[in-house]
BAMAR-734015 format. One line per field, with one value per atom (N, C-alpha, C): atom name; residue in one letter; x, y, z. Coordinates in steps of 0.2 Angstrom, whole numbers. Example, Ala and Ser with C-alpha at 12.3 -4.5 7.8 and 13.67 -1.06 7.14 Angstrom:
<rs>
atom <- c(N:CA:C:N:CA:C)
rest <- c(A:A:A:S:S:S)
c1 <- c(66:62:66:64:68:64)
c2 <- c(-28:-22:-16:-11:-5:0)
c3 <- c(39:39:39:35:36:39)
</rs>
This chain:
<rs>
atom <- c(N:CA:C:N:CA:C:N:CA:C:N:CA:C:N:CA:C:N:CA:C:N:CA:C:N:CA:C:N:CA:C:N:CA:C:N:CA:C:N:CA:C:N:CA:C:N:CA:C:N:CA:C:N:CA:C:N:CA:C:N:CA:C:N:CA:C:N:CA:C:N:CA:C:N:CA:C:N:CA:C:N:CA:C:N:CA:C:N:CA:C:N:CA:C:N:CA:C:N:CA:C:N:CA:C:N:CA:C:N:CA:C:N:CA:C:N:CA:C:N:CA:C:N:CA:C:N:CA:C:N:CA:C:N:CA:C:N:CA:C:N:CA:C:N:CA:C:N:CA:C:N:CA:C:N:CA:C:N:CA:C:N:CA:C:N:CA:C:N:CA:C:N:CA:C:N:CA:C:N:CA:C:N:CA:C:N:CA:C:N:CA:C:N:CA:C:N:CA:C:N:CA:C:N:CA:C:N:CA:C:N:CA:C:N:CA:C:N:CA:C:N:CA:C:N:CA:C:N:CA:C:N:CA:C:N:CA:C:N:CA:C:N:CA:C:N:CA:C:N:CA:C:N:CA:C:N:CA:C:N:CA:C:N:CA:C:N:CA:C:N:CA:C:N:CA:C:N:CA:C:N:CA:C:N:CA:C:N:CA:C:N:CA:C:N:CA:C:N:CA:C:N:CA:C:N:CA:C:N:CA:C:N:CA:C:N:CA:C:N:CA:C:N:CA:C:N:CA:C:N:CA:C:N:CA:C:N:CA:C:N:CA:C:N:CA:C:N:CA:C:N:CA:C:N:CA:C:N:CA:C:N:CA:C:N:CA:C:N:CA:C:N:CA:C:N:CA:C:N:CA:C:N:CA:C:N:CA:C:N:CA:C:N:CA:C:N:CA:C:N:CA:C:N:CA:C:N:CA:C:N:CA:C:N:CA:C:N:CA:C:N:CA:C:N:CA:C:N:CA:C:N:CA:C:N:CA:C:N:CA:C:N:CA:C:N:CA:C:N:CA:C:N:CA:C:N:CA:C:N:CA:C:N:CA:C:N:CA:C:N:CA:C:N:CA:C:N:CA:C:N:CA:C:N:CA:C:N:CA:C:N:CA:C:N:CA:C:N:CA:C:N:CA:C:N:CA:C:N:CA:C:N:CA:C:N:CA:C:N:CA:C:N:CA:C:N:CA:C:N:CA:C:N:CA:C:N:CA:C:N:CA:C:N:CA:C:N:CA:C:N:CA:C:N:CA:C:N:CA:C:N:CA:C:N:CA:C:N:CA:C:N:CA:C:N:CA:C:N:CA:C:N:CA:C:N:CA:C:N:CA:C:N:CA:C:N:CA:C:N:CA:C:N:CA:C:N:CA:C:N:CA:C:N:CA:C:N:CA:C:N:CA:C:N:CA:C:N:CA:C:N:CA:C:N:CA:C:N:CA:C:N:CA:C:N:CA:C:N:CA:C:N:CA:C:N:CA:C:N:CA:C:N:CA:C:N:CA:C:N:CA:C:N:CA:C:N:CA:C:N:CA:C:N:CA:C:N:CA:C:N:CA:C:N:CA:C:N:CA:C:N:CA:C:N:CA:C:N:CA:C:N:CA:C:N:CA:C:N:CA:C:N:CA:C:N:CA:C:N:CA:C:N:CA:C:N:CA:C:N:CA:C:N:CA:C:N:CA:C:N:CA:C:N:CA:C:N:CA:C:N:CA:C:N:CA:C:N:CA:C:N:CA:C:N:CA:C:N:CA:C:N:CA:C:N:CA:C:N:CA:C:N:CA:C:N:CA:C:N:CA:C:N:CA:C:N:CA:C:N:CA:C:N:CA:C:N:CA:C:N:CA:C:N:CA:C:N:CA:C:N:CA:C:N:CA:C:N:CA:C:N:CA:C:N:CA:C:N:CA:C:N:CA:C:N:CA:C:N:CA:C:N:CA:C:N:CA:C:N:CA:C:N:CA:C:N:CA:C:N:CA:C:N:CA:C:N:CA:C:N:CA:C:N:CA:C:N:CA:C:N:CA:C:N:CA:C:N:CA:C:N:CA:C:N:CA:C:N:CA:C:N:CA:C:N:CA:C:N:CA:C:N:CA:C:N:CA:C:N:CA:C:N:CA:C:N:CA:C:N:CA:C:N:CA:C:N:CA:C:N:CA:C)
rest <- c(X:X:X:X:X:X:X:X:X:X:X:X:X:X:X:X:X:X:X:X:X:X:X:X:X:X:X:X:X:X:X:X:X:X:X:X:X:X:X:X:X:X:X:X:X:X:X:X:X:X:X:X:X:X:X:X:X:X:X:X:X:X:X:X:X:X:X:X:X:X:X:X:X:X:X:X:X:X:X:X:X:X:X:X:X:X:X:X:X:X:X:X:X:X:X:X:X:X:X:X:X:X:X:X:X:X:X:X:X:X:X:X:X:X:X:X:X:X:X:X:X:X:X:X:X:X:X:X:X:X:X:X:X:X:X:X:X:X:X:X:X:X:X:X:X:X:X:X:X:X:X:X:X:X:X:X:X:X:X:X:X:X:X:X:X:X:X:X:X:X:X:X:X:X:X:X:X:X:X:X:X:X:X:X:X:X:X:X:X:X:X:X:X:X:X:X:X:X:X:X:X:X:X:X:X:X:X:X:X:X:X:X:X:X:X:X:X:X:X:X:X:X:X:X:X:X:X:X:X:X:X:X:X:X:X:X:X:X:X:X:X:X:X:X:X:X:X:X:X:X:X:X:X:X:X:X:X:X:X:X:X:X:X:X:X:X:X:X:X:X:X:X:X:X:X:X:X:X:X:X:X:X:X:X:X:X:X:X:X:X:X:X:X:X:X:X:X:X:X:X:X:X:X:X:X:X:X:X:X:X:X:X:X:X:X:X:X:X:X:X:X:X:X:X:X:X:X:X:X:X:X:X:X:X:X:X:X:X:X:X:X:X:X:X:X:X:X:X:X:X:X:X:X:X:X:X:X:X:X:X:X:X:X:X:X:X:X:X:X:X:X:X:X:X:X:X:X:X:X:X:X:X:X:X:X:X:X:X:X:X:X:X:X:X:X:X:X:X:X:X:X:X:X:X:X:X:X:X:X:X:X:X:X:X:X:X:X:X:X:X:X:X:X:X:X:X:X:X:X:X:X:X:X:X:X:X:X:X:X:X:X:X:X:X:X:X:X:X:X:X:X:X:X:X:X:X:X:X:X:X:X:X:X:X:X:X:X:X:X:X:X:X:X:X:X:X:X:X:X:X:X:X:X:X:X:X:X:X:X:X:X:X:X:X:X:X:X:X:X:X:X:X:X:X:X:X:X:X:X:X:X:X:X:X:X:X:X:X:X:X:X:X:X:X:X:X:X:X:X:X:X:X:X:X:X:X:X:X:X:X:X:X:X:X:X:X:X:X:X:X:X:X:X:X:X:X:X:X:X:X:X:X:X:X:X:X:X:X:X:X:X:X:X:X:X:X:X:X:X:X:X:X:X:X:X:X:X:X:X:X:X:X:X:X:X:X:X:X:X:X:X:X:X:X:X:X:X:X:X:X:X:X:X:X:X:X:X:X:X:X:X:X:X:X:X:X:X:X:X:X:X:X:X:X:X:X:X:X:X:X:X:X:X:X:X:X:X:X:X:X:X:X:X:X:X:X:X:X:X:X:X:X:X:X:X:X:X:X:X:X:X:X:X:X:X:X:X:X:X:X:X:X:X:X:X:X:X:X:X:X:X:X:X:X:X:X:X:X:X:X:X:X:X:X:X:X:X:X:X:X:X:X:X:X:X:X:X:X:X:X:X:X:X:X:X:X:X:X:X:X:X:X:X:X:X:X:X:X:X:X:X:X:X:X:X:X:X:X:X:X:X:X:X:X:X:X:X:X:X:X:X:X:X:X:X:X:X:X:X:X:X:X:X:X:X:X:X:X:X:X:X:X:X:X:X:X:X:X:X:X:X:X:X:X:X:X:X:X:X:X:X:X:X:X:X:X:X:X:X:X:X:X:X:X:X:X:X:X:X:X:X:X:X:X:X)
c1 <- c(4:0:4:5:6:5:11:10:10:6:4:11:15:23:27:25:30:30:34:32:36:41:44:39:34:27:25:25:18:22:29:34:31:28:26:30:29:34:31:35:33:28:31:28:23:17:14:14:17:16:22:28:36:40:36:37:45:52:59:62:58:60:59:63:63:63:57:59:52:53:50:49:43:42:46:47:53:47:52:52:55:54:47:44:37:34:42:43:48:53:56:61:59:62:62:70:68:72:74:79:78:85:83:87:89:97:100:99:96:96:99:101:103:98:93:90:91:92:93:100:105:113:113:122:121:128:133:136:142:143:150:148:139:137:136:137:133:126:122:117:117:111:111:109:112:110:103:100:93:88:90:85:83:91:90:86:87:81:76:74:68:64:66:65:63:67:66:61:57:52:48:47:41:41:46:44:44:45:44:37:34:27:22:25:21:21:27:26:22:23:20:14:12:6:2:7:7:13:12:17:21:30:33:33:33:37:41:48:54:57:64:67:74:78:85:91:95:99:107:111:119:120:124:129:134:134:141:144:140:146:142:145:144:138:134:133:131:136:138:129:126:123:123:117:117:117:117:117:109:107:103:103:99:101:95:95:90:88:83:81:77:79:77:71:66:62:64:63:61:56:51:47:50:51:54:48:44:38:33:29:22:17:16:12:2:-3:-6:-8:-4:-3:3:10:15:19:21:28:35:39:46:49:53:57:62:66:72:74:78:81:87:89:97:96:102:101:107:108:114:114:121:122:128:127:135:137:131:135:136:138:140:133:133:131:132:125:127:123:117:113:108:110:105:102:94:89:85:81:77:73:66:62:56:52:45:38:34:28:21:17:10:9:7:4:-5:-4:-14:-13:-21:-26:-29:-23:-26:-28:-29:-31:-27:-20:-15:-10:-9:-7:-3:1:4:11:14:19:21:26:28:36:36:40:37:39:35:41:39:46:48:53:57:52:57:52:57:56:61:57:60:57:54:50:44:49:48:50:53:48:48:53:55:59:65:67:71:78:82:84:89:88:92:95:99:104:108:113:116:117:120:120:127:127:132:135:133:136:139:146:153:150:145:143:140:136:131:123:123:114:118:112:110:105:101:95:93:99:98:98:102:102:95:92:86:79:81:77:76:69:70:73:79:81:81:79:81:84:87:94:90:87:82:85:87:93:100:106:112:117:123:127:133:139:144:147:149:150:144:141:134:131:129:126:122:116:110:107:106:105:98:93:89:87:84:83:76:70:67:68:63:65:58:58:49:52:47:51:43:43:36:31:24:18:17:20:22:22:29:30:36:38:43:39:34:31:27:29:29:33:32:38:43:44:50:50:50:51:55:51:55:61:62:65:73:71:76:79:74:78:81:80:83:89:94:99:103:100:106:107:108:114:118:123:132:131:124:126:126:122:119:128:128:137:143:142:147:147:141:140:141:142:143:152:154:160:163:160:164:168:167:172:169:172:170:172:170:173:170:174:170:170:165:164:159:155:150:147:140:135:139:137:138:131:126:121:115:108:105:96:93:87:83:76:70:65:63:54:49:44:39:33:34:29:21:21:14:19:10:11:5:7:4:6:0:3:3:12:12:20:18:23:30:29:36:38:45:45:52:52:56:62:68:72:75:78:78:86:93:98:103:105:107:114:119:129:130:129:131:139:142:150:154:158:163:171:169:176:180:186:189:186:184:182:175:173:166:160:156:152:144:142:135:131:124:119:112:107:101:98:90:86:81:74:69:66:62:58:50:46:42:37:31:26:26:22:26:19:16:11:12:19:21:23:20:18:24:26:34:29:32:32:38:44:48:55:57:64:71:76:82:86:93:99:103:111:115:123:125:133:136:140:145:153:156:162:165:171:173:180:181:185:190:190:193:192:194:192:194:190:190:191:191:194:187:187:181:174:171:164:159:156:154:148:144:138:133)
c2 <- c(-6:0:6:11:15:23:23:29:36:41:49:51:49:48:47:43:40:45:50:54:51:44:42:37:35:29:35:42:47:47:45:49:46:51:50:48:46:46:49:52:56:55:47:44:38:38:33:26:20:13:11:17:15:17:24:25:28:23:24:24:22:25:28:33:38:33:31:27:28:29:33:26:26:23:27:24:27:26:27:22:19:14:9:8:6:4:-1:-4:-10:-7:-1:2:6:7:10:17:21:25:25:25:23:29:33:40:38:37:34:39:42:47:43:46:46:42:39:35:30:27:19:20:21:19:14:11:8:11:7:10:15:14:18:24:24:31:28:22:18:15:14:11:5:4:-2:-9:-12:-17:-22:-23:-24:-18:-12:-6:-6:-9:-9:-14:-21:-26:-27:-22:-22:-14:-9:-6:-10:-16:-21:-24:-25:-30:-23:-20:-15:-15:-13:-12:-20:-24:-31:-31:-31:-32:-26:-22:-17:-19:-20:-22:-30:-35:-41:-41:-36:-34:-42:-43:-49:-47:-52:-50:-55:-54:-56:-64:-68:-73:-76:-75:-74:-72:-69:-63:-65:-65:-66:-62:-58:-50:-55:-53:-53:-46:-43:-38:-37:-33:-31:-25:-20:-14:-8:-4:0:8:10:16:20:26:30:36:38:44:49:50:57:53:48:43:42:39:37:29:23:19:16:15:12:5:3:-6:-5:-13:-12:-22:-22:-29:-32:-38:-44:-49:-50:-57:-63:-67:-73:-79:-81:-84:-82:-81:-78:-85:-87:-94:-91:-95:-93:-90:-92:-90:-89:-89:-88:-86:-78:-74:-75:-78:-78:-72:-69:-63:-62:-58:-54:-45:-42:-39:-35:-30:-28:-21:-23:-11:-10:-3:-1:8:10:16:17:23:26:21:18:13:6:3:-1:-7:-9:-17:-18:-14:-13:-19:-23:-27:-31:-38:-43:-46:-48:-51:-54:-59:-64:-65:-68:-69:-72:-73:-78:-75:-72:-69:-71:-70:-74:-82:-86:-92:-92:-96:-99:-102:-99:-104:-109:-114:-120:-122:-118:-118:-123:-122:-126:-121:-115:-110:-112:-113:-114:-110:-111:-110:-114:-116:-121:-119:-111:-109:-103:-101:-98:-91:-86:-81:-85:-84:-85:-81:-83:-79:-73:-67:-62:-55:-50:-44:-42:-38:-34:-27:-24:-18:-13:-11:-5:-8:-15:-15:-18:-17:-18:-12:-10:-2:-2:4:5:4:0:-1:6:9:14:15:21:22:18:15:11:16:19:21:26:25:32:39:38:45:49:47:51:51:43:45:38:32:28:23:20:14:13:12:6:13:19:23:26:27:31:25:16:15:15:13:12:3:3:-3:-5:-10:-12:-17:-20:-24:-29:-36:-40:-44:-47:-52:-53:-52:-54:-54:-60:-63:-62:-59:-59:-66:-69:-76:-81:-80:-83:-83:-88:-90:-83:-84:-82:-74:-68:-62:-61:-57:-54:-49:-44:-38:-36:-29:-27:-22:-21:-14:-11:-5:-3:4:3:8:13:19:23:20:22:18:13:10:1:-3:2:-2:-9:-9:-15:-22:-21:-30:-28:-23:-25:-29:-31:-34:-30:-25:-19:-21:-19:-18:-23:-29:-34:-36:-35:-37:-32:-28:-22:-22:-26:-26:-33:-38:-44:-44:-36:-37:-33:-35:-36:-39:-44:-51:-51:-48:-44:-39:-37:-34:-39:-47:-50:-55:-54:-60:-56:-49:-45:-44:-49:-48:-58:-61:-69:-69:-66:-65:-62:-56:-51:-49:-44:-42:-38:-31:-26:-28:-28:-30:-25:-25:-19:-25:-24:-30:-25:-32:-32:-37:-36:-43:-42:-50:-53:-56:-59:-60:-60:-60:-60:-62:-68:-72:-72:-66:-68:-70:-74:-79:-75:-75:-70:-76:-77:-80:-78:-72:-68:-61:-59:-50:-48:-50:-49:-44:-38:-29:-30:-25:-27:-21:-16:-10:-12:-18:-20:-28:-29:-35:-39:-43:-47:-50:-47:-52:-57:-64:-67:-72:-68:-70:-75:-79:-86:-84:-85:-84:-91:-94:-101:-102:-96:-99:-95:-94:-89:-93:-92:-97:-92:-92:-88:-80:-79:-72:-70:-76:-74:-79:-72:-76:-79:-82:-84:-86:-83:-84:-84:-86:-84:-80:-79:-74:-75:-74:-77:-70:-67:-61:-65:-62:-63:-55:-58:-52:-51:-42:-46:-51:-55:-59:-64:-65:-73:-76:-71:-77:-74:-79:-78:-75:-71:-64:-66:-69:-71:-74:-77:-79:-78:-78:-75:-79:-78:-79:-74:-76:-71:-73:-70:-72:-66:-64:-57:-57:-53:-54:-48:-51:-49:-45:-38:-36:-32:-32:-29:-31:-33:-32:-27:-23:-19:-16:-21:-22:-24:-21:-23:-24:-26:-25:-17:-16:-10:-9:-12:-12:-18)
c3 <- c(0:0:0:-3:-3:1:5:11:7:10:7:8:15:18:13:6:0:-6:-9:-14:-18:-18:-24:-25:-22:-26:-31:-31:-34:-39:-40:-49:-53:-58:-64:-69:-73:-81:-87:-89:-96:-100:-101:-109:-104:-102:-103:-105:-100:-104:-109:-107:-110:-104:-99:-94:-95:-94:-92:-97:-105:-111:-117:-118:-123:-132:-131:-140:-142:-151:-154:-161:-164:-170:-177:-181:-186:-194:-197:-206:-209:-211:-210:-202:-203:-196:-193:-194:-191:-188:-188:-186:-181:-175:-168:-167:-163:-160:-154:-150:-144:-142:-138:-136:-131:-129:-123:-119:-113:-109:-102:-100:-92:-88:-90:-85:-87:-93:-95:-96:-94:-92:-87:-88:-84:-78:-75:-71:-75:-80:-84:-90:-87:-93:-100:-100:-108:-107:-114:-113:-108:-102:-96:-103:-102:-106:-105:-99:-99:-100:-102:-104:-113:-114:-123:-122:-119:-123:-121:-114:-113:-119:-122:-128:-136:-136:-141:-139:-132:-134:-132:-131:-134:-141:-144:-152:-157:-152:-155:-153:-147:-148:-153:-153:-155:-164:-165:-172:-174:-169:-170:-168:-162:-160:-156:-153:-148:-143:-135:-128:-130:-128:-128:-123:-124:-121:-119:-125:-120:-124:-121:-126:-125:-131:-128:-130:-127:-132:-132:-137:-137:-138:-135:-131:-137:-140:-145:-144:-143:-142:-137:-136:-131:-133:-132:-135:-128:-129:-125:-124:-117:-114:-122:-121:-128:-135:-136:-141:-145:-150:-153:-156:-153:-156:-160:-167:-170:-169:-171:-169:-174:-178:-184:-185:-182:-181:-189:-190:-192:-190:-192:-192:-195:-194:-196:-198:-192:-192:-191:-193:-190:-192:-187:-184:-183:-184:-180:-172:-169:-161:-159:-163:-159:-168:-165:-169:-166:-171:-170:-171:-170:-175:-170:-175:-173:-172:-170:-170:-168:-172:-174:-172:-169:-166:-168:-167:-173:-169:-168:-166:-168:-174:-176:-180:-183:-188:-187:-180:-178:-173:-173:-170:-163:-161:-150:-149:-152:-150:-153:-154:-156:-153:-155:-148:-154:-151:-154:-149:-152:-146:-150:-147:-147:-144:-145:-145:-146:-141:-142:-138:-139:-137:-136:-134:-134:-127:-124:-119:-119:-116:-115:-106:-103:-96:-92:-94:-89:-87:-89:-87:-78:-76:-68:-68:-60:-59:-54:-54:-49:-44:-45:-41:-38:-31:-26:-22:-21:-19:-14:-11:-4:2:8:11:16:13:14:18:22:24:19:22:18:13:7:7:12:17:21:26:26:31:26:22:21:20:19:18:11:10:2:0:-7:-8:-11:-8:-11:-18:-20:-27:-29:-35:-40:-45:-49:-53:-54:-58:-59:-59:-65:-66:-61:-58:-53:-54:-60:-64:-66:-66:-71:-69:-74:-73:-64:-62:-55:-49:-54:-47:-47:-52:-53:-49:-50:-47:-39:-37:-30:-29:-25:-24:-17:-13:-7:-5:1:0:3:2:5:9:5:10:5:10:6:12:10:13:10:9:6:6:2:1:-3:-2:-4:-11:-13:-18:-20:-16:-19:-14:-18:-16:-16:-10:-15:-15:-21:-20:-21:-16:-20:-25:-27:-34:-36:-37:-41:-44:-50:-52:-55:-56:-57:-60:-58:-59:-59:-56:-55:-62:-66:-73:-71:-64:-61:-64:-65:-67:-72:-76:-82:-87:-93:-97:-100:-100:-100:-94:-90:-82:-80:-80:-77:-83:-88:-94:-93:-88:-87:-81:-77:-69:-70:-74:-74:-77:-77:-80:-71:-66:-59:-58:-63:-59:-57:-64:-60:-52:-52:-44:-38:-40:-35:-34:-40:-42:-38:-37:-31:-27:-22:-17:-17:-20:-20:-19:-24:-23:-19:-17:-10:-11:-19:-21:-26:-27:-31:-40:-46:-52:-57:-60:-67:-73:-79:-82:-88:-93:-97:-100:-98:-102:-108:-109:-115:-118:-114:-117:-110:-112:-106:-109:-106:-107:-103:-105:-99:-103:-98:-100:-97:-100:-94:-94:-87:-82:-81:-78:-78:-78:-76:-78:-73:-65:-60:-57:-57:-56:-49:-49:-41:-41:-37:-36:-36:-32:-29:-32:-35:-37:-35:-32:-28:-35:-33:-37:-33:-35:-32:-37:-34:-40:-37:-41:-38:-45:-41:-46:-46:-51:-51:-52:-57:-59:-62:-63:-64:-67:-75:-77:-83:-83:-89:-86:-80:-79:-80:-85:-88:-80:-80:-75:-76:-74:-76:-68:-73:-66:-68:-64:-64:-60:-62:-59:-58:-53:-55:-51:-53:-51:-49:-43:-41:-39:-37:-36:-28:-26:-20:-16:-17:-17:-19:-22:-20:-26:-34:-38:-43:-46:-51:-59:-60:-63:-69:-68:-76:-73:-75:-74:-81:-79:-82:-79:-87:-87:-91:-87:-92:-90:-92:-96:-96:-92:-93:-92:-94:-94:-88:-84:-78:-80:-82:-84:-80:-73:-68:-60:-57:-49:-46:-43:-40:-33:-29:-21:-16:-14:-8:-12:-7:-12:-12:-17:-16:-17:-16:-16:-15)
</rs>
């Protein structure tokens, strides 16, 4: 419930239903504009990498005109704050009940982002979930995780973040998150917070490191509206520097909302843990 006491629940966002991002329909209908503004960064002032692919499954759905199911990005190049990057759909299959397609983003010429994904399905009344949240403090009792990033502004600092449970050493972290008008469980939303793995992987290691996704896969579960959304991040391994993990996000009512993986690469230690 929301306290009168709370005036970061009352932040509005600009754009209605894109909410944290700035992207524009182009020409041809296929093609998208995605303006990297200081809220979708991530800690070094480039595009955050779950921002870009949760903007590919808005204009994937919007061009296939079905919700994503599950989306999956490769990571290629960087595009820096102040930037424009195009995204350009593909339909591959178009099915009775389920679209396959792809997409290519491009900034300054060069190849920041490829994703592929699967859209639509049918009612057949078996619809379950057979994973349930953990059982963690409430929000309110949780406290904030501090600001992460170089600049002073990005994705995670702009969200509201709370430090649920974590154990330096340990496996599995968790965090809440909500972000304005309760777009946190939406499929951008979740498609964008499922890219805190590396933060949950620096508190497993107990150790600060500077790095970058290489690829990152969410399935969307439900789409059960709920201000606040339990992440739930489990570091399974870290080999040649490159680390892997997964994620399962939940509503805060219990019921799983999408799960995720991803694969980044570890390109400094940093010293203590910092976050």
């Amino acid at each position: 419930m929301t306290s009168d006491l709370d005036p970061w629940a009352s932040r509005q966002t600009e754009t209605p239903g894109l909410g944290f991002l700035d992207l524009q329909p182009a020409d041809p209908p296929s093609s998208w504009l995605l303006k990297v503004t200081p809220e979708i960064t991530g800690a070094t002032g480039t595009l955050h990498g779950g921002c870009g692919l949760a903007a590919v499954a808005v204009a994937l759905e919007t061009v296939c005109q079905r919700p994503v199911s599950n989306i999956s990005g490769q990571y290629l190049a960087r595009a820096a704050v102040g930037s424009t990057v195009s995204i350009e759909i593909e339909q591959l299959a178009v099915g009775n009940r389920i679209t396959q397609a792809t997409a290519t983003c491009f900034c300054d010429g060069a190849q920041v982002l490829r994703a592929s994904a699967a859209l639509g399905g049918r009612d057949l009344g078996v619809d379950t979930s057979w994973l349930h949240a953990p059982g963690v403090p409430a929000p309110a009792d949780c406290p904030p995780r501090n600001p992460t990033s170089e600049t002073g502004y990005s994705f995670t600092d702009n969200a509201d973040i709370r430090l649920a449970g974590q154990e330096p050493g340990q496996r599995t972290v968790h965090y809440w998150a909500r972000l304005p008008e309760r777009l946190a469980s939406t499929a951008p939303g979740l498609i964008a917070l499922a890219d805190l793995l590396p933060s949950g992987m620096r508190v497993s290691l107990d150790s600060g490191f500077r790095g970058s996704s290489l690829d990152h896969t969410v399935r969307i579960a439900s789409l059960v509206s709920s201000e606040w959304v339990l992440l739930s991040i489990e570091s399974a391994s870290i080999r040649n520097s490159i680390g892997h993990g997964r994620i399962d996000l939940y509503a805060q009512t219990g019921e799983l909302l999408a799960t995720g993986s991803q694969s980044f690469a570890l390109t400094e230690l940093t010293g203590s843990l910092d976050r």
